[in-house]
N, C-alpha and C positions, 0 to 999 in steps of 0.2 A: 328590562329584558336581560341587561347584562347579569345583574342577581338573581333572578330567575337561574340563568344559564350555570353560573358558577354554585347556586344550589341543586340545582339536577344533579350537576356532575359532582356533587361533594355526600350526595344520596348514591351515586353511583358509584362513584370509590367506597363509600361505607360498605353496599353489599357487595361489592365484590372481597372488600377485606373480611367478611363476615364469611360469606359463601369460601373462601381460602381458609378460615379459621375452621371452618366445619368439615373442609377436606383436607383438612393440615393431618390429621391424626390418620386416615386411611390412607395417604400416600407415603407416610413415613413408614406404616407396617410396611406398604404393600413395597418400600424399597425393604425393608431390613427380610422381608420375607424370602426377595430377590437374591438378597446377599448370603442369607442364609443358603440358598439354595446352589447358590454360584460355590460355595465353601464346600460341600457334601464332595464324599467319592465320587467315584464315576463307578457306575454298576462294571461289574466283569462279564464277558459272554456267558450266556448260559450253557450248561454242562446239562445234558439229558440221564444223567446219573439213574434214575429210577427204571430206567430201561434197560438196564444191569444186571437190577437187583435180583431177579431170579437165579441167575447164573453168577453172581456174586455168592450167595445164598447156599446154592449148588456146589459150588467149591471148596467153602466151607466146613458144609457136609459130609461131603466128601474126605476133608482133613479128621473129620471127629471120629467118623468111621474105620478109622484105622483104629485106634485105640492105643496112641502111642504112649504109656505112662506116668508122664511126666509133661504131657500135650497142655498148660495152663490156656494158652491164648488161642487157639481155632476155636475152643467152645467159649469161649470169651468174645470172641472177634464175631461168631456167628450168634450174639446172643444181641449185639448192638445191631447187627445187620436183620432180623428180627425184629426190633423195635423200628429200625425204620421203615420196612416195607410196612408194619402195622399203622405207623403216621401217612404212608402212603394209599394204602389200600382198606385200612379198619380192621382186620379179619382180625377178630379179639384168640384167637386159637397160635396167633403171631407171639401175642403177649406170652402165653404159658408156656409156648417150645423155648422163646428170651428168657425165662425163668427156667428153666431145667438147664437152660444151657449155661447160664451165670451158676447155680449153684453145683453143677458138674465141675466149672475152669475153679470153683472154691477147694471143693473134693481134692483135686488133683494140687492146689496151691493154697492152703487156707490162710497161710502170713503172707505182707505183702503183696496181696493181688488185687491193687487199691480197682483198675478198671472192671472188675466183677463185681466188687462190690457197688459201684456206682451204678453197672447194668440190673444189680438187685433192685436198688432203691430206685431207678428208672421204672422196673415193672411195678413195682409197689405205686409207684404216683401212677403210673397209667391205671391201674387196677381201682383209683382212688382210694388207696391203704396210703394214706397219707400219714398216719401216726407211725406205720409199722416205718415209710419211706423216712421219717424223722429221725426215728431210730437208727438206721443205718446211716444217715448222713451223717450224726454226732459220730455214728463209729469211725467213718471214715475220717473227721475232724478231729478225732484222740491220735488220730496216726498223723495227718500231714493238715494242718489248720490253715491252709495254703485259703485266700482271698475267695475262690475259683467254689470250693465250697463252702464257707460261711454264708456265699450270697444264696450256694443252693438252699441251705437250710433256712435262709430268710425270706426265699419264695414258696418254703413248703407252711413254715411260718403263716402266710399271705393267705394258702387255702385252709387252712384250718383254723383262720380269723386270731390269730394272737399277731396284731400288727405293733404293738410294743414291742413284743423283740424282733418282729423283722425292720426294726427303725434303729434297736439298741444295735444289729449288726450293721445297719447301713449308715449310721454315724461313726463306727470304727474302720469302715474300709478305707485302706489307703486312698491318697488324691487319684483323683482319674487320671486315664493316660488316653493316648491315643486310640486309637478302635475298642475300645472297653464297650465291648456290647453285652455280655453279659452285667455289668453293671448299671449299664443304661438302660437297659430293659428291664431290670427288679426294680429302679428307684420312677421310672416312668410308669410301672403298672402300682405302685404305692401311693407316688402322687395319685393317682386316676381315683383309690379305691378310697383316698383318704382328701375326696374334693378339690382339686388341683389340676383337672382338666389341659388349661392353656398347660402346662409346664410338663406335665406328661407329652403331652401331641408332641409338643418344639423337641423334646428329649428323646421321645422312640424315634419321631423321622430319623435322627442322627443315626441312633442303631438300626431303622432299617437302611440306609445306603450304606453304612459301614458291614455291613451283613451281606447285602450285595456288588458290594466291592472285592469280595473273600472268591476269589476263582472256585476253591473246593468243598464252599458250603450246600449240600446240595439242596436241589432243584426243591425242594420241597420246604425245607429248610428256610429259603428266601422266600419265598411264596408265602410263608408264614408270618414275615414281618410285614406283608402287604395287608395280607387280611384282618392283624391286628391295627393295621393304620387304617384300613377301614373301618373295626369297630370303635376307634375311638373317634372320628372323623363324624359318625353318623350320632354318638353320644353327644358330639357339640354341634350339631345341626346340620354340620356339613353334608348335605346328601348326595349331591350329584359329584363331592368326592372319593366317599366311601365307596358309591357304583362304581367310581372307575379305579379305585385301590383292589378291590374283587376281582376287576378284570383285570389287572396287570398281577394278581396272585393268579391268577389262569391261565396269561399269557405264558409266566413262566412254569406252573406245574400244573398240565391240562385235567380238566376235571376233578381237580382237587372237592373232596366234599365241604370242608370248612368252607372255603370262599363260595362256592352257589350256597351255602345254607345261609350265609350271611348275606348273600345278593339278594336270595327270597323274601328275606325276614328287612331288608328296607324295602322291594318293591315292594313289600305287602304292605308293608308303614303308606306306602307312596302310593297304595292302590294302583299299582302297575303289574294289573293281576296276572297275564299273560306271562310278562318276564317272571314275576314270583312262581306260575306256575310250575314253567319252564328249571328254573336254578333249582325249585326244590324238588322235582322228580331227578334232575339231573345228579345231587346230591344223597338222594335216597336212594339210588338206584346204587350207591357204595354205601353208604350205611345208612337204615334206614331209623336214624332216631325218630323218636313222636315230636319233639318242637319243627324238624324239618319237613317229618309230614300234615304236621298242624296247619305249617304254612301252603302246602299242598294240595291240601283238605279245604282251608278258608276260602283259596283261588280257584278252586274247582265250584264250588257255591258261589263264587263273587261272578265266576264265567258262565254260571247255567246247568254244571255237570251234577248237578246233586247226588244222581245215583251213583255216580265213579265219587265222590266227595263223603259219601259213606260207606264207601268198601275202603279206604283210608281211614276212616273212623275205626271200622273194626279191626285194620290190622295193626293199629296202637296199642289196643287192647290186647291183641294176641302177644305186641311185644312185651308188654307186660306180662304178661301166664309166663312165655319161654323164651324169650328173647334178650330177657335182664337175668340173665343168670349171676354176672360179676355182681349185677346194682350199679352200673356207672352209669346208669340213663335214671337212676331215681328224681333225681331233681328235675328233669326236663318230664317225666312222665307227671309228676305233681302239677306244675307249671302247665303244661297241657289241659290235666279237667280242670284246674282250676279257673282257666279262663277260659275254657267250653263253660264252665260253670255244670260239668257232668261227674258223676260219679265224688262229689265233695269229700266225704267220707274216707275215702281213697286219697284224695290227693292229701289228704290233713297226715292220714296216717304216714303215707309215704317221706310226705315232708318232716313227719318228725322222726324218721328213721334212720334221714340221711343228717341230720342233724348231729345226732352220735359219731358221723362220720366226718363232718367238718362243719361249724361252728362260725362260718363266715357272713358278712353281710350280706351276700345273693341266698345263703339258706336261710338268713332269719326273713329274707324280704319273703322267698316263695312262703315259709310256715307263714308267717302273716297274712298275706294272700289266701294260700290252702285254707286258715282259720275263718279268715270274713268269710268265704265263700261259703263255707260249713255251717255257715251261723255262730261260729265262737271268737266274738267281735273281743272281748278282753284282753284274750290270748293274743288275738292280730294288732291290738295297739304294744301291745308289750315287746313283741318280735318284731313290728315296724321302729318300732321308738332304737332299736338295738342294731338294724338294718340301716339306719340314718342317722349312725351317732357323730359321722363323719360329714353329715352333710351330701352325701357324696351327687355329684353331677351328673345322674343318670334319671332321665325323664322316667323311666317306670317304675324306678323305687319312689318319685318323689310324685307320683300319681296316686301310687297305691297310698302314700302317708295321706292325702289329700283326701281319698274317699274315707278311709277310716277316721280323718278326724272330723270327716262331714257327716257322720255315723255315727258322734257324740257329740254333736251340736256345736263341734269347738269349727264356729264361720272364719272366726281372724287366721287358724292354723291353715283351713282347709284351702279356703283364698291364697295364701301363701305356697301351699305344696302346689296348688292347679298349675296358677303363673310362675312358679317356677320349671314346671314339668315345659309347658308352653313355648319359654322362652330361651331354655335349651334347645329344643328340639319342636317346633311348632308340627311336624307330620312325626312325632315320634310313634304312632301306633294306628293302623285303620278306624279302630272305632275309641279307643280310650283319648286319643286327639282332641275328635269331636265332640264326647263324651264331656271333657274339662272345659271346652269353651262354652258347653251349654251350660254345665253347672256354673259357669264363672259367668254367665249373663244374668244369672237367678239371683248371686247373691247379693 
């Protein structure tokens, strides 16, 4: 009986030392995660700043209106204030008055008036003139090659897909310092695009509480670091943290359209049609892109509304005719029929148009996409193979390589991209989710 007993109990210490080895590694994140977090700023009160903005605006205005000769800064000042009610509100008509008003503060100061020129190349990125935006950042960098813009040119670098040199400038910036948020926030979306996930997330949290620790960044501004920690949250399967990174980018700048468009686009992953439907009329109702009414459109069908789910269908289409005048919605209208799987044709071409425009992994993925759906399966292995040269950890570029190489009979590739889509993000899409574990029961 005695060795019976001192066998039990030496079975019982074993699993418990086993069951402690198996929770040894989730308790030491879950303290270092703790610490990590005990270290962070402390956010600052929020500043309602957006609620200003008209009458900041107004002021401004006001100052230009005089026409004082030698006035460099009021259309300067009013040209940056422009640009932010347009981050605020969308009204692409924001952009063009930010552009007359920077190259008016030029007119009146054309040497030395480094902050005009930075609100030019501001319009230009927003406008997705990304090469013209390059352009003026080297200019600005022949005058003051101050840290501050090297990194900008290495994030313009990032949308126009030459991530060699946005790596050649981020290996020469000096050692980090203290609140380096702009630098933590170029080398955390490089990591991201360049498969690096964990090491991204650990590095933007940083920049976002250092962001929100800044008393005078505004409202909209912090709000933006939330809703980028929910997109990368929901890239590594986090879901139920990305939902609440959304809601605290709303807590702080209400109604903000990014954050519901990206609330919709995971409750719809989540078939949480209601809340999808809800964050993306909410978001559409400020700018009506076609991916946020896609997601508006799927939930109106997933709820019963078919008829209201195709008066969304057609007013995509109309944004298309008149509503893409800049082309800064090309990508998301491709992205859209190509996965209604409507109007292929369209989405092939569009995606090859925006391609001249920027040359990045999300445009080779959608041309890949737009191409299989088209039927020009060559094309779409070619654009995928160049879309995932990086690997990169994002469940629907590594879906789409999955179907296309399940599309040339390559099983060992296709097997590969499925479960790895899966095991990023097991709810990473409504039906493409699904979609992968039926094919991954087949093969």
């Amino acid at each position: 009986m005695k060795m019976r007993s001192t066998t039990t109990y030496a079975w019982i210490v074993a699993a418990l030392a086993l069951c402690a080895a198996a929770l040894w590694p989730a308790f030491v994140k879950q303290r270092e995660d703790a610490a990590r977090a005990a270290s962070l700023p402390t956010a600052a009160p929020i500043t309602a700043d957006y609620l200003d903005r008209d009458r900041t605006i107004a002021f401004w205005e006001g100052m230009v209106r005089k026409r004082v000769a030698d006035d460099m800064l009021s259309p300067r000042q009013l040209s940056f204030q422009y640009l932010q009610r347009y981050r605020e509100h969308a009204d692409i008509d924001d952009v063009l008055r930010a552009r007359r008003m920077a190259e008016l503060s030029l007119q009146k100061q054309p040497r030395s008036n480094m902050g005009a020129q930075i609100a030019l190349a501001s319009v230009e990125l927003t406008l997705h003139q990304f090469k013209a935006a390059l352009r003026e950042t080297r200019r600005i960098e022949s005058l003051d090659p101050a840290p501050e813009m090297r990194m900008r040119e290495a994030s313009l670098d990032l949308e126009i897909g030459d991530y060699t040199g946005a790596k050649r400038i981020i290996d020469r910036l000096p050692p980090r310092k203290r609140l380096d948020i702009s630098r933590d926030t170029l080398v955390a979306r490089y990591d991201e695009l360049t498969g690096h996930l964990a090491s991204a997330r650990e590095l933007f949290e940083q920049a976002t509480a250092d962001a929100n620790s800044v008393l005078d960044t505004p409202a909209q501004q912090r709000a933006w670091f939330f809703f980028r920690s929910g997109e990368l949250a929901f890239e590594a399967g986090d879901n139920d943290a990305a939902l609440a990174d959304e809601d605290r980018a709303l807590a702080l700048f209400p109604n903000y359209a990014e954050a519901n468009r990206l609330k919709a686009k995971f409750a719809c992953a989540l078939k949480r049609w209601q809340v999808c439907r809800d964050a993306a009329a909410a978001s559409a109702g400020v700018v009506p892109y076609p991916e946020t009414l896609g997601y508006q459109e799927d939930a109106e069908r997933a709820l019963g509304a078919g008829a209201d789910a195709g008066r969304i269908a057609d007013l995509i289409v109309t944004i298309e005719r008149i509503g893409n005048a800049q082309r800064i919605s090309d990508r998301l209208l491709a992205i859209y029929y190509a996965e209604h799987r409507i109007r292929t044709a369209d989405a092939y071409r569009i995606a090859r148009r925006e391609l001249a425009v920027r040359d990045d992994i999300f445009t080779e993925d959608t041309l890949a996409w737009a191409a299989a759906a088209d039927g020009r399966w060559d094309e779409a292995r070619v654009a995928e193979r160049k879309a995932l040269r990086f690997d990169t950890e994002i469940s629907l570029l590594q879906y789409h390589a999955g179907i296309i190489a399940l599309h040339f009979g390559d099983r060992a590739e296709a097997k590969r991209r499925l479960e790895r889509a899966l095991a990023l993000n097991p709810s990473f899409h409504p039906n493409y989710a699904d979609d992968a574990r039926a094919r991954l029961a087949r093969l």
